[in-house]
N, C-alpha and C positions, 0 to 999 in steps of 0.2 A: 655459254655465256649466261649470265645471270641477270635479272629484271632490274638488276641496282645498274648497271652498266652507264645508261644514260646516263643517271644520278648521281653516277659517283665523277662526271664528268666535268657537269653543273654546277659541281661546290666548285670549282674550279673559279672565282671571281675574274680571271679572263672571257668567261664564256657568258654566264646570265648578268652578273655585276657591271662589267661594261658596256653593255647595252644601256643602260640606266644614267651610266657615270657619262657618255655620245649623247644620249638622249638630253640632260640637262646643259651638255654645251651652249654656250652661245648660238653658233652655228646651227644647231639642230634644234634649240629650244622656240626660237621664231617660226616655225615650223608647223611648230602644234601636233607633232608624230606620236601616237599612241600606239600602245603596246600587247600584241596578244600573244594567245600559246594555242596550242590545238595538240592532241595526243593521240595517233589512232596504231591500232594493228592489224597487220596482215598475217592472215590465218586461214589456211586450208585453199588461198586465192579470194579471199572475200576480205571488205575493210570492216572494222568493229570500232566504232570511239571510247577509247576511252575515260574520257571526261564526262560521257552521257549514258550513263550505263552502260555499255558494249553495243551501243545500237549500232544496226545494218549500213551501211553507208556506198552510196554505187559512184563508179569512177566513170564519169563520160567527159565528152571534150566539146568544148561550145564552139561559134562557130566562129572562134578566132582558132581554133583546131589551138588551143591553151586547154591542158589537161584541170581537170574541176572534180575534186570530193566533194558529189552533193549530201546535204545534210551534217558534214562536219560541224561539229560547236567551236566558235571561237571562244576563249574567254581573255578579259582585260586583266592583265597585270602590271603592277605600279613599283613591284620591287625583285629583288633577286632572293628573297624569302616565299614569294608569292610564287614564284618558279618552279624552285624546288617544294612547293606545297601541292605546284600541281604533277610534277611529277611521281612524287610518292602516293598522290592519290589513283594515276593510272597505273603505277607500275603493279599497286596491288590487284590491279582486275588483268594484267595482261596472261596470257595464255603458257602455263609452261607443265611439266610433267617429266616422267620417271623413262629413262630411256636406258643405251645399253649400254654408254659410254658414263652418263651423269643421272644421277639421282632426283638431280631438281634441273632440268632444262628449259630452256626457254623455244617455245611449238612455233614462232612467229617470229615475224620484224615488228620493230614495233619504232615509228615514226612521231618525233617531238620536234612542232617546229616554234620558231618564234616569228611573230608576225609584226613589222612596223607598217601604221598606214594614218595616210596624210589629208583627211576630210573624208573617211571612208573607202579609198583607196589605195591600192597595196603600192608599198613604198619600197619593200625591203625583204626576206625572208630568209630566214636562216633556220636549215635543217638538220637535225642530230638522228640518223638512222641506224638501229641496234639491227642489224644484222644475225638471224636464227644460226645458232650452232645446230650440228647437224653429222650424220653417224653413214657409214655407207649403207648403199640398199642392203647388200647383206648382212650386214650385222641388225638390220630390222626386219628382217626374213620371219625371223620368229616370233617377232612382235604381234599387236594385236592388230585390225584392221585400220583402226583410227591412228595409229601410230605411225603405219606402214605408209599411210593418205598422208599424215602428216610432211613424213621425209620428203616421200616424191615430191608433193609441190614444194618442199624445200628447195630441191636438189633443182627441179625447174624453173624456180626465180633465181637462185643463183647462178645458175647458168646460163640463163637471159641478159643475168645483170654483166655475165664476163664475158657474153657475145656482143653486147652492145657497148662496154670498153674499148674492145678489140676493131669494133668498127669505126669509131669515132677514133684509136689511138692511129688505125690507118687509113683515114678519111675516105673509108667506103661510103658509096653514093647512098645506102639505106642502111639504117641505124635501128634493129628488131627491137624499141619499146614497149609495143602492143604485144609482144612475146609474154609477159606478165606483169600483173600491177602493181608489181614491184615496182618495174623499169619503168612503166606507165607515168606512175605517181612522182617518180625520181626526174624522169625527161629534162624538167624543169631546169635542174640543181647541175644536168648538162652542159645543155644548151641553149638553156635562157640569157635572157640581157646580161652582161657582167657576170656571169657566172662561173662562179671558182669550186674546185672537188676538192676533198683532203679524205685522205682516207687514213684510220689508225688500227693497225694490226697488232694483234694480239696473239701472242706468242708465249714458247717457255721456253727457261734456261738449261732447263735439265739436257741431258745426254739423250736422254730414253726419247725426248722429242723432237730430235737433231732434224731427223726427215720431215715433221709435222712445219716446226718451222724455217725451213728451207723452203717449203711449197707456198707457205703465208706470205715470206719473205717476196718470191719471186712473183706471185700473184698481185700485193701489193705495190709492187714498182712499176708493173703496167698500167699503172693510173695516173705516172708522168709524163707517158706518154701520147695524155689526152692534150688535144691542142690548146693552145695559152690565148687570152683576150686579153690582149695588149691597153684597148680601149679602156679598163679598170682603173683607174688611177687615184690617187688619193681626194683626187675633190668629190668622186662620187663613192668613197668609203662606206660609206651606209646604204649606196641605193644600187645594192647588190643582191642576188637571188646566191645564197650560199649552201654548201651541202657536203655535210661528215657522214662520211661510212664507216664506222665501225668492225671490222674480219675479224671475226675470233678465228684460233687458229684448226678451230672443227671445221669453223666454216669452210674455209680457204681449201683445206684439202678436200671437204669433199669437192669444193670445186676440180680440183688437180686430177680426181681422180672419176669423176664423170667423163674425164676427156678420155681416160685411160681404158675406159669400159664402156665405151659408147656400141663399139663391135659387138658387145654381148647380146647373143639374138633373147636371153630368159630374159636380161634389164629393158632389152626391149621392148618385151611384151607388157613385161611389168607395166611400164611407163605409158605403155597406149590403154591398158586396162583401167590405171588409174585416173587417165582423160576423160574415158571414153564414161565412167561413172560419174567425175562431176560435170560432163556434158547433161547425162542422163536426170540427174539429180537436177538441178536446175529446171529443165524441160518438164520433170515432174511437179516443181514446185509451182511453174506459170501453170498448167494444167489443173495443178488444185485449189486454184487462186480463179480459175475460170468457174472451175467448179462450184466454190464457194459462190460468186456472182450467177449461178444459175438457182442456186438454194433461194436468192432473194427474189428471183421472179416465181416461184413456189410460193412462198410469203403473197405475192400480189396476187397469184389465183385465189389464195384462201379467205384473204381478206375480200377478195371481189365476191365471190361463193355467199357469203355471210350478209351480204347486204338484202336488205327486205327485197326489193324488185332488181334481179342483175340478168342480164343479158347473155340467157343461158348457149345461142349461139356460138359468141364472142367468148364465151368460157369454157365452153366446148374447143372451141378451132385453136384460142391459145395457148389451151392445156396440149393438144395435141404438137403445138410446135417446142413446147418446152420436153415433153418426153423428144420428140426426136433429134434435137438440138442435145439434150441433154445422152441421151444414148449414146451419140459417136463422140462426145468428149470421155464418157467414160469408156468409151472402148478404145479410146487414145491412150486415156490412161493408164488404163492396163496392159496396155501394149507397151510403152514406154515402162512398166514395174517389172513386166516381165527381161525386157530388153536390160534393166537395170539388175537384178537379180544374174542374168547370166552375165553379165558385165562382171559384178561380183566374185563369181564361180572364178571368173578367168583369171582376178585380180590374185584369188587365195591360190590357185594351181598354178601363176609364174612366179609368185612369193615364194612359192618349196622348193624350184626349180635353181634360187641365187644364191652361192656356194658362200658360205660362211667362211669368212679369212679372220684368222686373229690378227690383233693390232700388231705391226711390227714398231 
């Protein structure tokens, strides 16, 4: 799939256009409903804005347990040029690269929503989510390490995102969201108030892709079998929590075919290696963030040292506590680089292990 996808959606004056055309209703003009967008991507399992430079963005849930992108940028938009201005401005920072199937792919989802709210309020929201194409593990066997990272947590929000269809299409009692944030950030577009799904598959005509979409086909139609909210009716048209899925049809089969090689004890490994690293990575990076905060109390010895009459006691005993405070976080450290490092090893030695199929 391609970074235009969203955008080529957008032109569509069904989509951004009427929004604007509802908005100046009667009905909805007494209102005073304003209008925003927000644009982020999911990448490697982390969120990045795109409207704000690709900043870090963390997904927690308040304590109305409502999922929450903190630090996301709303911006106001007043027209369906304003729209697609912002989306041609994220689409050019979103994540994409040279794979085995496509030349220019897209590494991520990448989520555009529009936001109507009523005195600061959320009124309404409607979601347009591009969906990562994506290559079987094997065919990225011989890729590079970043590439490899890439697929899997492909492979693993899409297959979170078709486990927790399948739960909801059979109204099992638990519904795996917090499986990844993808599903996380989507829950919403679920199971929120009035909440409707549509999902658009993407597909080809040709012959050569008969099986590709037949997989997309079939994948896409278990998403009518999510249960219907009767309650939605035309008086609350607008004061609905909405949500498009997008399946190209890379996507969709490697869904198809995750189910098909789950038994693979190498995909296996693979998939626990690639975990078990961005466990490790993360764990590394709050450790070097403590770090850094033990650097700043080094700064306060030095500057206390420096003072004409200082309390060579007290600068004695708390130097003492910063070396040993500071010693077992670096040897956490290093323990956790080391752990990461063989994490690595394991990741490159079940990547040789996953048999390269050509595309049928």
């Amino acid at each position: 799939m391609t970074p235009e996808s969203i955008l080529l959606h957008l032109r569509d004056p069904m989509k951004a256009q009427d929004v604007f055309l509802l908005q100046n209703q009667p009905r909805y003009k007494a209102q005073g409903l304003e209008v925003y967008v927000t644009f982020f991507e999911i990448y490697n399992g982390k969120l990045f804005d795109l409207l704000n430079k690709k900043a870090k963005l963390r997904v927690l849930e308040d304590g109305k347990q409502q999922v929450q992108v903190v630090g996301l940028q709303e911006i106001q938009v007043s027209c369906a040029e304003d729209v697609i201005r912002m989306i041609e401005t994220g689409s050019a920072c979103r994540t994409s690269g040279h794979t085995f199937a496509n030349s220019s792919s897209s590494r991520s989802h990448a989520c555009f929503q529009i936001i109507l709210r009523r005195k600061g309020k959320l009124y309404g929201k409607f979601s347009l989510v591009d969906l990562a194409g994506n290559e079987r593990g094997a065919d990225t066997s011989s890729a590079d390490r970043q590439t490899r990272m890439e697929a899997a947590e492909i492979n693993k929000s899409l297959l979170a995102l078709k486990e927790c269809i399948r739960a909801l299409g059979q109204n099992k009692p638990h519904t795996p969201f917090r499986e990844s944030k993808l599903t996380q950030v989507l829950r919403d577009s679920f199971i929120g108030s009035n909440s409707r799904t549509c999902m658009i598959a993407m597909i080809s005509p040709g012959m050569s892709s008969c099986e590709y979409t037949l997989n997309t086909l079939r994948y896409a139609d278990r998403v009518k079998e999510l249960p219907r909210n009767e309650m939605a009716g035309e008086a609350n048209l607008m004061e609905t929590e909405s949500g498009e899925l997008e399946l190209s049809k890379e996507g969709s089969n490697c869904l198809h075919e995750l189910s098909e090689d789950e038994s693979s004890p190498h995909l296996s490994s693979f998939r626990e290696a690639v975990t078990r690293i961005s466990e490790l990575e993360e764990k590394a990076i709050e450790e070097l963030k403590e770090v850094r905060q033990k650097m700043n109390n080094c700064n306060y010895l030095l500057d206390m040292a420096e003072q004409p009459e200082y309390d060579l006691e007290a600068f004695v005993y708390q130097a003492q506590c910063f070396i040993h405070e500071g010693s077992q976080i670096f040897l956490s450290l290093k323990d956790t680089m080391e752990e990461l490092t063989l994490a690595m090893q394991m990741e490159e030695q079940a990547s040789k292990h996953l048999i390269k199929r050509p595309f049928q």
